[in-house]
N, C-alpha and C positions, 0 to 999 in steps of 0.2 A: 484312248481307252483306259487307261494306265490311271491317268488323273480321273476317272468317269467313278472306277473301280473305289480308290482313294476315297473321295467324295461319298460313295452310298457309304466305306466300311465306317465313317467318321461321322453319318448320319446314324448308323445303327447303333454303334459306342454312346454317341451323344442323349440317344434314344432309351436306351439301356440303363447308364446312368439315372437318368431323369427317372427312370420306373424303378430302380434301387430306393432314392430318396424318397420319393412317394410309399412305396412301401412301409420304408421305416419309420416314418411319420403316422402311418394307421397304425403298426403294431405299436408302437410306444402308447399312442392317445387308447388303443384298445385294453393292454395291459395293465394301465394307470383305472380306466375304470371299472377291470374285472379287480383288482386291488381295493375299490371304493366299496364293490359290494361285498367284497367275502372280510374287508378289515373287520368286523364285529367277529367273528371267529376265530380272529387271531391274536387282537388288539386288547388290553386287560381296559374291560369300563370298569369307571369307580358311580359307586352312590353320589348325589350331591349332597353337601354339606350343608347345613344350615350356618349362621353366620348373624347375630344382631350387632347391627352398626352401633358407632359410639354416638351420643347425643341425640336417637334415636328413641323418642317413646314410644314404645309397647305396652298397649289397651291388657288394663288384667282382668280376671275374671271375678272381682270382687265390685271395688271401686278406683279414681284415678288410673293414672297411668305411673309406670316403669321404665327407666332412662339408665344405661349407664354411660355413664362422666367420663370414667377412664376403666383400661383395662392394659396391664402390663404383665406379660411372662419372663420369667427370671429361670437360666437355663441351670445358672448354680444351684440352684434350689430346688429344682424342679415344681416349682409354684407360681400358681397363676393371683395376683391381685386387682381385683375389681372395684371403683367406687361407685355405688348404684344408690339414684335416687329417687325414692318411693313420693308419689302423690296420692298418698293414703287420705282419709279422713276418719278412719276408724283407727285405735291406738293400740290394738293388740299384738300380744309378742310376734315375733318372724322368725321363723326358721328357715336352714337350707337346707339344700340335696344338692349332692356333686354327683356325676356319673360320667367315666368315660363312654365313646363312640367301643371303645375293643371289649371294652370289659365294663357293659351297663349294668350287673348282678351287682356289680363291686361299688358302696359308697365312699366315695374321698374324702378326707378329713377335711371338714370346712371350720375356721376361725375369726369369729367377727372379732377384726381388728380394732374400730372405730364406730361410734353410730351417734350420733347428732340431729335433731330436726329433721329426722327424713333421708337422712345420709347415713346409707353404710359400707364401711368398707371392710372386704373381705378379705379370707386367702383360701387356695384350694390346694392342698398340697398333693406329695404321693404321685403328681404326675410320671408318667415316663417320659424320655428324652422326644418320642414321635406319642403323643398322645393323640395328633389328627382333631380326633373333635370332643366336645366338650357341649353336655346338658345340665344346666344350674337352675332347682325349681326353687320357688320360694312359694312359702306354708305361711298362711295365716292361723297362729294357734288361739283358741281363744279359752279365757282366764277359766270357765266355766268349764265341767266336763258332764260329758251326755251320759245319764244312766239308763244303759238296755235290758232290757229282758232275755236272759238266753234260751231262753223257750221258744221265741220270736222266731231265732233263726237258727236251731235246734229242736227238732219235731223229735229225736229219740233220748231227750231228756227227761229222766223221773221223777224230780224234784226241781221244785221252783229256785232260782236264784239269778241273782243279778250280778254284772258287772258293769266298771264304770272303762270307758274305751277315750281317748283324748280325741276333740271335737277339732278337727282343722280341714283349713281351705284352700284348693293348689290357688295360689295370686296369679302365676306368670311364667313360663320356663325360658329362660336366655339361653342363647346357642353361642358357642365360640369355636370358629376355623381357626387352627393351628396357623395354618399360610396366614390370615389375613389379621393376626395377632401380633400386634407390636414384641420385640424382646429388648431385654435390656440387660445390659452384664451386671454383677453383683448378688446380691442377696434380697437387695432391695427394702430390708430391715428399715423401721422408723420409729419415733419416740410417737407418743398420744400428743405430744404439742405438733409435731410437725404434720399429723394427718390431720389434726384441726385445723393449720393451717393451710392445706391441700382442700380443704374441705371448705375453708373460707373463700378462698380465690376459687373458687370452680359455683361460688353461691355468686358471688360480686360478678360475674363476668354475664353469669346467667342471665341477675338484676340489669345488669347493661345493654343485654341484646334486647330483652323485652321492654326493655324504657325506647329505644328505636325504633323497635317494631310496633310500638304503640303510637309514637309520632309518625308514623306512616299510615297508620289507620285513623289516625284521628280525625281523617276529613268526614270519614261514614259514621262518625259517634257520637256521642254529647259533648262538646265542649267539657260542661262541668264535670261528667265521667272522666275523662281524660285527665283534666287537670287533678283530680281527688287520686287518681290512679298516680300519674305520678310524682304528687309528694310522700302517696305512699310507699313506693318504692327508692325516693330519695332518700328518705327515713331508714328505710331499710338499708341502705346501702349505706350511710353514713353510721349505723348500728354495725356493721361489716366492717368497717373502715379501723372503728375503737374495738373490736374484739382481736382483730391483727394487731393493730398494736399493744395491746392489753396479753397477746399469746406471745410474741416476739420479745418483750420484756420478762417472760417467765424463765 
């Protein structure tokens, strides 16, 4: 009777147990997904960030496309430097606009450092140490200016007169994430030789992808297209070749 006794009280222990673990296994898994639904209450969301990759063209709202080459932040200086290459076909001036993500009222001092064939390179100063995110429009100005009427768009005007107002076009706005912005210690300071030739070697390498990419196409195209295409670009890249060395000798 003794061992009978023993045997049930080891079966209901055993019993007991096993209904502990069970338990604690629904409240965990239950707790984990009342946690799931009430995290938006508790959990700080951010906005996403925009973000244009490098060597990434972006369609403007003019003509051609908008590419930048390189993009390096400089912590010492609090300054962002961009090289962005325009596939314009119209030659009129460019301007910029800087704005942070915290403080979009506020314009940032923009400096066109370098500008070449379609290459320019910038700087956006004034950032702060967490600037986060970053909006850079670029303006088509054009040389002409439009003369309005302000009567036009002033109905409690008593006298006729005009003003002239400057004529420009947004091209494109580039976005830059802080996170996903290269940094680089220094100042980052450069002579005009040395961005020509930053600007030479980011033109030569270009020439080289699309000399490949065009012997990969060339089975769907004209022979004599192909080959006229590229001597035109060996041209060019042999024209790249003597202006490094003609910039390296200065």
């Amino acid at each position: 009777m003794a061992f009978k006794k023993q045997l049930e009280d080891y079966r209901f222990n055993l019993n007991r147990n096993r209904s502990w673990k069970y338990t604690a296994i629904l409240l965990f898994f239950f707790i984990g997904f009342l946690s799931l639904l009430t995290s938006e209450f508790y959990l700080k969301t951010e906005d996403p960030l925009y973000h244009t990759k490098t060597y990434e063209a972006v369609s403007s709202n003019i003509t051609g496309t908008v590419t930048i080459k390189n993009r390096i932040y400089h912590p010492a200086t609090n300054s962002l430097d961009m090289v962005i290459k325009m596939d314009q076909t119209d030659e009129e001036e460019i301007s910029f606009l800087a704005q942070k993500k915290a403080n979009p009222n506020i314009k940032l001092p923009v400096h066109l450092l370098y500008e070449d064939d379609g290459y320019y390179v910038v700087r956006i100063s004034d950032l702060s140490p967490n600037w986060e995110a970053l909006a850079f429009d670029l303006y088509q100005e054009n040389e002409e200016k439009e003369t309005v009427n302000v009567d036009d768009v002033t109905s409690d005007s008593e006298t006729d007169s005009t003003e002239e107002i400057d004529a420009h076009a947004l091209i494109t706005t580039l976005y830059s994430d802080q996170r996903k912005t290269k940094s680089k210690e220094g100042k980052g300071t450069k002579s005009k030789q040395e961005y020509a030739l930053l600007v030479n070697e980011l033109e030569k390498d270009f020439v080289k992808k699309k000399m490949k990419k065009d012997a990969i196409q060339s089975s769907d195209e004209s022979i004599q297209l192909y080959k006229d295409e590229q001597k035109s670009l060996q041209e060019k890249l042999q024209k790249l070749n003597e202006e490094q060395q003609d910039l390296a000798m200065k």
